[in-house]
C-alpha positions in Angstrom: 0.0 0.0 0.0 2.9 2.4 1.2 4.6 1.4 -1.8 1.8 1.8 -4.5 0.9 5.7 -2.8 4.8 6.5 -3.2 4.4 5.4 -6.9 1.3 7.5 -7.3 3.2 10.4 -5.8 6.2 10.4 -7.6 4.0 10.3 -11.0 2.0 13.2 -10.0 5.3 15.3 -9.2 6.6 14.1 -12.6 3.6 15.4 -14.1 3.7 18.6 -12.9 7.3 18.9 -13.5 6.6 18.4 -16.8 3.8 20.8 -17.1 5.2 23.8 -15.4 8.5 22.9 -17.9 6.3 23.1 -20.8 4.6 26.2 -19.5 7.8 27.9 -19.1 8.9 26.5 -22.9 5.6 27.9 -24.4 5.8 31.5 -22.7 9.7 31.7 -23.7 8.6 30.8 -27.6 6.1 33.5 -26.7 7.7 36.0 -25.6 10.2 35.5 -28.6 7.5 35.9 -31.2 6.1 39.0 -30.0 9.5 40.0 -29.9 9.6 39.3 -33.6 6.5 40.8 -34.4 7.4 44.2 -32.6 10.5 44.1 -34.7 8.1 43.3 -37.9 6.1 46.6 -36.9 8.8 49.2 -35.9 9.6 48.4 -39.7 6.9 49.8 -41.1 
């Protein structure tokens, strides 16, 4: 029982792990393409 909750507990921490990584990817790749659009527009 221990065991299987320990399991359960290290997969939700990997999970969010993962998410908040992916979060942080997203608003980095973001960030960059507003970046690049601002550039686009100061162009013009």
């Amino acid at each position: 029982m221990f065991i299987t909750l320990t399991v359960l507990a290290a997969l939700i921490s990997g999970m969010f792990v993962a998410s908040v990584a992916s979060t942080i990817s997203a608003l980095r790749r973001e960030s960059e393409d507003f970046k690049a659009l601002m550039e686009r527009h100061k162009v013009f």
